[in-house]
C-alpha positions as CSV (number, residue, x, y, z in Angstrom):
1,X,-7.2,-9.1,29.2
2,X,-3.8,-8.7,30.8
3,X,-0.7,-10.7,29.5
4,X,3.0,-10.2,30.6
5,X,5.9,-11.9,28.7
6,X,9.3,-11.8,29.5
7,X,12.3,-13.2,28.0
8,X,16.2,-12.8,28.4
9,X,19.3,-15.0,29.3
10,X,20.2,-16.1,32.4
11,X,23.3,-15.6,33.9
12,X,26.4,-18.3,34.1
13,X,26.2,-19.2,30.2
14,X,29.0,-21.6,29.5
15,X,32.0,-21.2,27.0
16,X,31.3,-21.2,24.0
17,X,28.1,-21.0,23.6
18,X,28.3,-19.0,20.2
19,X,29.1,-22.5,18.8
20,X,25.2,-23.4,18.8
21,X,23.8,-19.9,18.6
22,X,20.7,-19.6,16.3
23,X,20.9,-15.7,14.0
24,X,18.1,-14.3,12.7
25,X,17.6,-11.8,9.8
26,X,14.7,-9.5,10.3
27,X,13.2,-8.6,7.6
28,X,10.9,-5.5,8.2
29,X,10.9,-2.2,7.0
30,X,8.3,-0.6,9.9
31,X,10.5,-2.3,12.5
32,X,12.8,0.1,14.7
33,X,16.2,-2.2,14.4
34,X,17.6,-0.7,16.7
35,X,15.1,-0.4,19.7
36,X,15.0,-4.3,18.9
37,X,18.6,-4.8,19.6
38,X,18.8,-3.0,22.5
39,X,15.8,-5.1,23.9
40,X,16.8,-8.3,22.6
41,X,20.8,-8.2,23.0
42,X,21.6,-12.0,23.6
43,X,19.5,-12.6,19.9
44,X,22.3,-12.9,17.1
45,X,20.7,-10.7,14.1
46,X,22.8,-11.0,11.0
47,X,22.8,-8.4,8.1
48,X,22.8,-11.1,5.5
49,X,19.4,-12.7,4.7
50,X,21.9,-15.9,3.3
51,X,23.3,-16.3,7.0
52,X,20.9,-16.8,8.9
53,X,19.4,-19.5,10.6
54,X,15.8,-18.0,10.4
55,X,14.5,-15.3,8.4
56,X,12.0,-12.8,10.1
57,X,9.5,-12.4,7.2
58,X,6.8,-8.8,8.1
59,X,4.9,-7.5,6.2
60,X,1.6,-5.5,6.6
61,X,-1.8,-4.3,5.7
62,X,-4.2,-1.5,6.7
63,X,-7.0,-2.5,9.3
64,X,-10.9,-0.8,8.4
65,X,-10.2,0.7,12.0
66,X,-7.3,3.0,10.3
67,X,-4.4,0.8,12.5
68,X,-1.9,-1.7,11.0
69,X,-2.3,-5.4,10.8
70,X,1.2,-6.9,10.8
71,X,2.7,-10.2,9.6
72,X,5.5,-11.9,11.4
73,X,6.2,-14.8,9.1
74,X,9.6,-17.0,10.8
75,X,10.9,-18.8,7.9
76,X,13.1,-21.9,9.2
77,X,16.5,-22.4,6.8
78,X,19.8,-24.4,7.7
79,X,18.9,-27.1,10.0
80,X,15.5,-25.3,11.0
81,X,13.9,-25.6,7.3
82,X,10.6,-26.8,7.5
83,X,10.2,-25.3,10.7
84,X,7.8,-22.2,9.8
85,X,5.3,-20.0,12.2
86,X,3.3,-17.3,11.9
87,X,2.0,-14.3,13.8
88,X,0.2,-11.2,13.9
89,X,0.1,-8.2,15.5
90,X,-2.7,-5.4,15.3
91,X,-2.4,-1.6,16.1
92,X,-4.9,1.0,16.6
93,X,-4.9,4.5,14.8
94,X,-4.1,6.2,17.9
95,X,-1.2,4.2,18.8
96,X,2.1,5.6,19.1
97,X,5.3,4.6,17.5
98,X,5.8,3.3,20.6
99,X,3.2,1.6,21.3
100,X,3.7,-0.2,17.7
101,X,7.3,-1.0,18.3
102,X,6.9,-2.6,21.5
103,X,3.8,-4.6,20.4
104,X,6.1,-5.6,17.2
105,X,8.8,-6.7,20.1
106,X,6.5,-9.0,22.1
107,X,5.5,-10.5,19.2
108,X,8.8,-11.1,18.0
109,X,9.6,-13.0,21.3
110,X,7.1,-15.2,20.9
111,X,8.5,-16.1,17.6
112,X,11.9,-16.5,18.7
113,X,11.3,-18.6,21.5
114,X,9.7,-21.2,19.5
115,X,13.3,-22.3,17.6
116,X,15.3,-21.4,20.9
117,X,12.7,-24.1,22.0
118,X,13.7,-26.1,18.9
119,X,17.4,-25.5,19.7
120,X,17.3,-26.9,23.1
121,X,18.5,-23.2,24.2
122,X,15.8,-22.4,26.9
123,X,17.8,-23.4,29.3
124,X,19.7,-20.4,29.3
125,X,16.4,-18.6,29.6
126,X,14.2,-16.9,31.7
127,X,10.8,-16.8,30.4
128,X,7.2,-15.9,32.6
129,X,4.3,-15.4,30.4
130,X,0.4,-14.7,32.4
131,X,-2.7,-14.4,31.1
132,X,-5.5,-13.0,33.8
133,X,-8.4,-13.6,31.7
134,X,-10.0,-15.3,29.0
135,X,-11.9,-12.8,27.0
136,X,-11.5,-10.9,23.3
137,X,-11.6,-7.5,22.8
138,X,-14.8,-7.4,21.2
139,X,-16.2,-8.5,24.4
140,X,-14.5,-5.3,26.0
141,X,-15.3,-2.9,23.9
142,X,-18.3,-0.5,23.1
143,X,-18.1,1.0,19.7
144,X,-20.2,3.8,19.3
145,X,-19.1,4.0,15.6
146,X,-20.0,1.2,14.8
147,X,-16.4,0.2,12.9
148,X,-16.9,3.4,11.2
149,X,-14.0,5.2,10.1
150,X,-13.8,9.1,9.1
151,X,-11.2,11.5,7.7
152,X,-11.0,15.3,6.9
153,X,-8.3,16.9,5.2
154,X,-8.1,20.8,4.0
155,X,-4.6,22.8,2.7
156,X,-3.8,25.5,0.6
157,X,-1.3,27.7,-0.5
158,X,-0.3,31.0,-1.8
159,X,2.3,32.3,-3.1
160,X,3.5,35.7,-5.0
161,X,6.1,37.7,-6.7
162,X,6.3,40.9,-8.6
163,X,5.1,38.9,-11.9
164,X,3.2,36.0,-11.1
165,X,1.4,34.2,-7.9
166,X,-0.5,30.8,-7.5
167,X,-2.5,29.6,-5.1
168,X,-4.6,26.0,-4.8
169,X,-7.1,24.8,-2.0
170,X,-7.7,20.6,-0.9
171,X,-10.6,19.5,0.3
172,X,-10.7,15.9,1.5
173,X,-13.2,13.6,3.1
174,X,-13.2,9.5,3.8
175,X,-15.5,7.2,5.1
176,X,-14.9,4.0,5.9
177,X,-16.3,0.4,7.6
178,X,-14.5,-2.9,7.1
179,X,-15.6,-6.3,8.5
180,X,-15.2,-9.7,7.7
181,X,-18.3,-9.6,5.1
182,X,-18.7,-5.9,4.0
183,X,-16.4,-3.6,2.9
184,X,-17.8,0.2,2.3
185,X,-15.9,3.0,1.3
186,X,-16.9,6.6,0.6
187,X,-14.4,9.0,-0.9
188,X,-15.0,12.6,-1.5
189,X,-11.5,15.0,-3.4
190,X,-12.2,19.0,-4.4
191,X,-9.0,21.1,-5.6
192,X,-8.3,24.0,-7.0
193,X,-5.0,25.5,-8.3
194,X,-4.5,28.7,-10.3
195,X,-1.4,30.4,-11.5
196,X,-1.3,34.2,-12.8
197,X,1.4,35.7,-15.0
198,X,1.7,39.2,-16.0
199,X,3.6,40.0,-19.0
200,X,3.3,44.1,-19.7
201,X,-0.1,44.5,-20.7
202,X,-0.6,41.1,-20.8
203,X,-2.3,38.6,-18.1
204,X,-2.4,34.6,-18.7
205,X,-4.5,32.3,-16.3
206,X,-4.0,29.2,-15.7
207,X,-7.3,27.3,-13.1
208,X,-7.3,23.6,-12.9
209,X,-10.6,22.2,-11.0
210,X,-11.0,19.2,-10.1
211,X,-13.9,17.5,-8.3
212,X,-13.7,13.6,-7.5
213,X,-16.3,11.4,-5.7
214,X,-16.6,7.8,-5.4
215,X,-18.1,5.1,-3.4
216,X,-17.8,1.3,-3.1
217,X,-19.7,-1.4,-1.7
218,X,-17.8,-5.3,-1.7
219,X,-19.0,-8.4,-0.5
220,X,-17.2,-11.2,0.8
221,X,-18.9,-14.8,-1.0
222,X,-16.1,-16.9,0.4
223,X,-12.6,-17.8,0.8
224,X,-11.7,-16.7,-2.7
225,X,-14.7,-15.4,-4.5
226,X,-15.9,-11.6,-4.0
227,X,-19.0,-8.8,-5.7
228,X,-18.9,-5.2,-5.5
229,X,-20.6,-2.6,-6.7
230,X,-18.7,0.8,-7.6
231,X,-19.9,4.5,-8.4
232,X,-18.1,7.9,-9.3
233,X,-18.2,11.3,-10.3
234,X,-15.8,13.1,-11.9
235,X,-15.5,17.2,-12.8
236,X,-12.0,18.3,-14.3
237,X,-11.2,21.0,-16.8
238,X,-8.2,19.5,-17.7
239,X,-9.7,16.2,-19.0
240,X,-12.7,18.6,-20.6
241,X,-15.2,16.6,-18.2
242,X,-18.2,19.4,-16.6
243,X,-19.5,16.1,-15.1
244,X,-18.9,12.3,-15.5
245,X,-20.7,9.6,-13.9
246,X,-20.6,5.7,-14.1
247,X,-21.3,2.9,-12.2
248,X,-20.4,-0.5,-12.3
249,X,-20.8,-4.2,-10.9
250,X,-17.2,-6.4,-10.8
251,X,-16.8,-10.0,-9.4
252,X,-13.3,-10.8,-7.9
253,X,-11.7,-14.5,-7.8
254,X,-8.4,-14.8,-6.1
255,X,-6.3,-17.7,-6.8
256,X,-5.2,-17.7,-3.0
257,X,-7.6,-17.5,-0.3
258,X,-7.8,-14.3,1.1
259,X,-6.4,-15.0,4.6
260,X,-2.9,-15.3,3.1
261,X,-3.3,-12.1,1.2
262,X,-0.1,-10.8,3.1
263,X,2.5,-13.2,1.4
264,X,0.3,-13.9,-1.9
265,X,-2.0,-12.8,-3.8
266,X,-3.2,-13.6,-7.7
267,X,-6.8,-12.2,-8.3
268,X,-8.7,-11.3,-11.2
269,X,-11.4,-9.1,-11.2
270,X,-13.9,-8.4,-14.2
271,X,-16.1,-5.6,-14.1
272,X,-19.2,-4.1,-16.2
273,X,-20.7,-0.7,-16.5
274,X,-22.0,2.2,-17.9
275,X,-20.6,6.3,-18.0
276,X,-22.6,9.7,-18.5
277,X,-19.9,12.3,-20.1
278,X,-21.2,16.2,-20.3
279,X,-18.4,18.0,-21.6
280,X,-17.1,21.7,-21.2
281,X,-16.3,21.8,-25.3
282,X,-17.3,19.9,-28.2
283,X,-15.0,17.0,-28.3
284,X,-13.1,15.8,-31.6
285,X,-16.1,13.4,-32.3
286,X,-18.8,16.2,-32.1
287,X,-20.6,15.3,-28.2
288,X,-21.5,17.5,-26.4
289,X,-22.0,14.9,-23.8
290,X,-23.2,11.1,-24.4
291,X,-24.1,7.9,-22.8
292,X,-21.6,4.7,-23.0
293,X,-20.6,1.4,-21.9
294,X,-17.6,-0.2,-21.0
295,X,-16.3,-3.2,-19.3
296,X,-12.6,-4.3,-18.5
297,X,-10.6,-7.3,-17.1
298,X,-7.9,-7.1,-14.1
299,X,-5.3,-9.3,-12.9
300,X,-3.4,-8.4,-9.9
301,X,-0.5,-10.5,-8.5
302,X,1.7,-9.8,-5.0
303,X,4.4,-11.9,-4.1
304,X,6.1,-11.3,-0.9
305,X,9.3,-14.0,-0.2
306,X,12.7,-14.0,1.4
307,X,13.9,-13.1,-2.3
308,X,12.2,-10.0,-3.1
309,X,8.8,-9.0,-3.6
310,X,7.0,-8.8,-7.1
311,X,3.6,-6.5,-7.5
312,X,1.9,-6.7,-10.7
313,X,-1.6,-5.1,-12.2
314,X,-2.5,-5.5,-16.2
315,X,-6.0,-3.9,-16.9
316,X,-7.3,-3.6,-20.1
317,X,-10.7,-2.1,-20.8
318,X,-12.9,-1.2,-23.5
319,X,-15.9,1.0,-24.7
320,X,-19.4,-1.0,-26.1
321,X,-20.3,1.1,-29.2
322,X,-16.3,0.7,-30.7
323,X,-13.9,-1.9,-29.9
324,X,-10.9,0.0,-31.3
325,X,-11.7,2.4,-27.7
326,X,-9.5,0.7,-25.4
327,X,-6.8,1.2,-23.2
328,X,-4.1,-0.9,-21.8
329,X,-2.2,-0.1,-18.3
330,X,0.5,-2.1,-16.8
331,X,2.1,-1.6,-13.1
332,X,5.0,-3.5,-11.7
333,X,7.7,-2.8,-9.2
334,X,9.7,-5.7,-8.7
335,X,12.5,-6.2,-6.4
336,X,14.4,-9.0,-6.3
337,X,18.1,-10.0,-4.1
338,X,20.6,-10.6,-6.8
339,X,23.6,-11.6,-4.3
340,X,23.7,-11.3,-0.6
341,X,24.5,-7.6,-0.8
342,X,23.2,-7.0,-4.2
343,X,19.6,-6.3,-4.8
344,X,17.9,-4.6,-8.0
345,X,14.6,-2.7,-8.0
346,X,12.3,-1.8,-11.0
347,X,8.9,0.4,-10.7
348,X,7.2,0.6,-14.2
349,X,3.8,2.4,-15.2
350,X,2.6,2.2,-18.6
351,X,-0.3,2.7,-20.7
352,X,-1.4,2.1,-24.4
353,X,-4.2,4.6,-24.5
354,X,-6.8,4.5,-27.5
355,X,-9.7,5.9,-25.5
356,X,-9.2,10.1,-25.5
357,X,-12.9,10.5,-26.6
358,X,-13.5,13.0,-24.1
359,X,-10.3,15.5,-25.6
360,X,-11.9,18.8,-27.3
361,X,-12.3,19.7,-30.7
362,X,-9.8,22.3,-32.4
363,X,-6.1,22.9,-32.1
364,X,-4.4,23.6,-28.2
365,X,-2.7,27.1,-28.2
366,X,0.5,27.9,-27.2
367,X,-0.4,28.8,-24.1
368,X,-2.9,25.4,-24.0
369,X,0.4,23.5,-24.3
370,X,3.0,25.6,-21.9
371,X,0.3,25.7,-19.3
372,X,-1.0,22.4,-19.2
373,X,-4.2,23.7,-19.4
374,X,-5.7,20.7,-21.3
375,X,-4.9,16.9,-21.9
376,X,-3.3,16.5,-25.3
377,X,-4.0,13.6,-27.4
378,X,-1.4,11.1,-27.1
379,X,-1.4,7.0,-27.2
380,X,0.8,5.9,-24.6
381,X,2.2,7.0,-21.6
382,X,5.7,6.0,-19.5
383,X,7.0,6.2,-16.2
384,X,9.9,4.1,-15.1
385,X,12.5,3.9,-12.2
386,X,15.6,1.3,-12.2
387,X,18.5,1.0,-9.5
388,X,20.4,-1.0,-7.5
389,X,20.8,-1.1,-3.7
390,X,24.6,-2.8,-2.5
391,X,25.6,-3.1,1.2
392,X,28.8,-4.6,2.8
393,X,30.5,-4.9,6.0
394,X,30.3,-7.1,9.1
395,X,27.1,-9.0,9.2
396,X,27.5,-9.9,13.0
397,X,27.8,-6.3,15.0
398,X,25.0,-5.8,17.0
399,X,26.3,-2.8,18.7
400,X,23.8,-0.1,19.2
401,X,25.2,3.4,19.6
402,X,23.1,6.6,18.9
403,X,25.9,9.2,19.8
404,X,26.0,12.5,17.4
């Protein structure tokens, strides 16, 4: 399928003209700005989301072919409210910058022509738009794979000095398929990372292994409803697990159908299952290793609007055999346009944590403690970030100059 769009202004445009100009605020953080300007020099894009006749809305999400799927959401306001569209644009893996940028542009012509349409402004356009064929580009295509998608990462380090050196090694592997009814994901971590320190006579090691495999299986039901089925496998020193294993069954509801997922989303998602811990140490409760069942309850909202955006997750989960095992985890980051160049940002992890029963038996050392060797007991834990972003000056200069 071959299509060519083109679109500028034609020459001769009468005196003033800026009196019925439409401005547009692009909002899009993958877009190159500038390559847009320079391509699109008779558009009137304003720095000021509050000015502007209509806001460019884009967001996106990743494809099971490892490419982007983006969102071009034109949100009328002034005299164009009420006069929403919405597009998409998909990218391969292998695409270049480039090749993004310019599919981001064509798409964002399409958009634009709509409310110069609206505007009664086409007049002062040149527009030629062919399509050589009907077909889709599943009809072109021969996949081999089969919508398979695999990674492979490796890395390591070393480093050394008279008294001390580290090293660590990363072994990575993904495998991937997404359609409209499955979604299968494999996921395989191993790491390494040691640290030597020599103090006279004295030598302190400090290894950290960690082993991480998991594998998940959903199912689309509908519109709103989805089933999956989840396994893992866990070894790390630092958490006192030789080898940890679960699986579990979850159901998913989201409030929203899925197909808007890019602007909204408000699912919750319960899920059921059972754990095999074999421990390095004795823990405080006297296992060795042991068998146990848990189940938790997860409600994740994403709001994506002209005002901000809002991403929230609240889990809580417990164990079978004792209630009083739980554990509680929040995740927000919020940020939200306070004035029309004032904007405030939050990012907030936090847990309530009652469910260490994998910590060891005995008192950490010194060295235990310093080193980081081994998780200490502890019943919450806090991570927070809070700031402000402020911008001024001319909202109207579309000037593009790269110099020094």
């Amino acid at each position: 399928m071959v299509m060519i769009f083109f679109l500028s202004t034609a020459k001769g445009q009468e005196n003033g003209e800026n009196e019925k100009m439409i401005t547009f605020f692009l909002d899009c953080w993958d877009c190159d700005f500038d390559f847009v300007r320079q391509e699109l020099p008779f558009i009137s894009f304003v720095r000021d989301p509050l000015m502007a006749d209509v806001h460019i809305l884009v967001t996106d999400s990743n494809t099971g072919g490892g490419g982007e799927k983006f969102f071009l959401n034109f949100i009328g306001r002034n005299e164009l409210k009420g006069f929403d569209n919405e597009y998409n644009v998909t990218t391969n893996q292998s695409d270049s910058d480039d090749d993004i940028r310019k599919a981001l542009l064509k798409m964002l012509k399409v958009g634009i022509l709509q409310y110069y349409s609206k505007a009664g402004l086409t007049d002062n356009m040149n527009i030629e738009i062919e399509d050589k064929e009907d077909r889709k580009a599943d009809d072109m295509i021969i996949d081999r794979w089969k919508k398979w998608i695999f990674g492979l990462q490796a890395a390591g380090s070393y480093q050394k000095e008279e008294s001390q050196n580290s090293s660590y090694l990363v072994l990575s592997g993904n495998a991937g398929k997404v359609t409209e009814e499955w979604k299968t994901n494999f996921d395989g971590y191993y790491g390494i990372d040691q640290e030597r320190y020599n103090d006279e006579d004295t030598t302190i090691i400090n290894r950290q292994d960690q082993t991480e495999i998991s594998a998940y299986f959903a199912k689309s039901l509908n519109e709103k409803w989805s089933a999956g089925i989840f396994t893992t496998y866990t070894s790390r020193n630092y958490l006192n697990l030789e080898h940890k294993t679960g699986m579990a069954a979850a159901i998913e509801y989201n409030i929203f159908p899925w197909k808007e997922c890019n602007r909204r989303v408000f699912a919750i998602q319960y899920w059921a299952g059972v754990n095999y811990f074999d421990y390095f140490d004795k823990t405080i409760y006297d296992k060795m290793y042991e068998t146990l069942w848990s189940e938790g309850l997860e409600v994740d909202m994403r709001f994506i609007q002209p005002w901000g955006e809002i991403e929230l997750g609240l889990e809580g989960r417990h164990y079978f055999h004792d209630l009083s095992k739980n554990r509680l985890t929040l995740e927000s980051d919020i940020s939200v346009r306070i004035t029309k160049n004032l904007s405030i940002f939050c990012e907030l992890q936090s847990e309530i944590i009652h469910d260490q029963l994998y910590l060891p038996s005995g008192d950490a050392s010194r060295d235990d403690i310093l080193l980081q060797r081994r998780k200490l007991a502890t019943t919450y834990e806090i991570r927070s970030e809070l700031g402000l972003r402020f911008t001024f000056g001319s909202i109207y200069n579309n000037v593009v100059n790269e110099r020094f």
